[in-house]
N, C-alpha and C positions, 0 to 999 in steps of 0.2 A: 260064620256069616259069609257067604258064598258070593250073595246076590243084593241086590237094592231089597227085593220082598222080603227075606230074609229079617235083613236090618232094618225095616220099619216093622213087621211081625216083632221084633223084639221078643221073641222066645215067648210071645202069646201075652202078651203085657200091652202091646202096642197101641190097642186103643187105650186103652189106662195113660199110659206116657205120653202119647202126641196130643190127647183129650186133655192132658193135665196142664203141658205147656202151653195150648192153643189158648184156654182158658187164663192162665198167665199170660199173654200177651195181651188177648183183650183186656183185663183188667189193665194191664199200664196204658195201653191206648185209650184207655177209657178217662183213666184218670189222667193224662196229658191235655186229651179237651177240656175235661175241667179247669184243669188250672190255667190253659190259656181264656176258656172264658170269662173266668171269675177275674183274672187279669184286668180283660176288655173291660169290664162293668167298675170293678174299681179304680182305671186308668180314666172312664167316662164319669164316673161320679166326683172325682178329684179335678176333674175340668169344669165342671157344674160349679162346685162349689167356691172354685176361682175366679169364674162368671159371676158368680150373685154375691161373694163377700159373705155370704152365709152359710154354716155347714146343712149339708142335705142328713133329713133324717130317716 
C-alpha cells in the first residue's frame, strides 16, 4: 500500500469493505433514531398518563 487509492482499492475488495461498513454505520444511526424516538413517545405517554390519573391505552 503505496498510496491513499491503493488503501481504499483494498486489493480489489474495496467496494465490498467500505460498502459493508457504510451499510453498518447506517444501520447503528438508524437504530439510535429509533430509540431516541421511542424514548420521546414513551417519556410523553408517561406524562399523559400523570395528567389524567389514568393509564393511556
Amino acid at each position: 500500500m503505496n498510496n491513499l487509492g491503493d488503501f481504499l482499492a483494498m486489493g480489489g475488495y474495496g467496494l465490498y469493505v467500505w460498502g459493508s461498513l457504510g451499510m453498518c454505520a447506517a444501520v447503528v444511526v438508524a437504530e439510535l433514531v429509533v430509540i431516541r424516538l421511542r424514548r420521546r413517545l414513551l417519556v410523553q405517554e408517561a406524562g399523559d398518563e400523570r395528567a389524567t390519573g389514568e393509564p393511556v391505552a
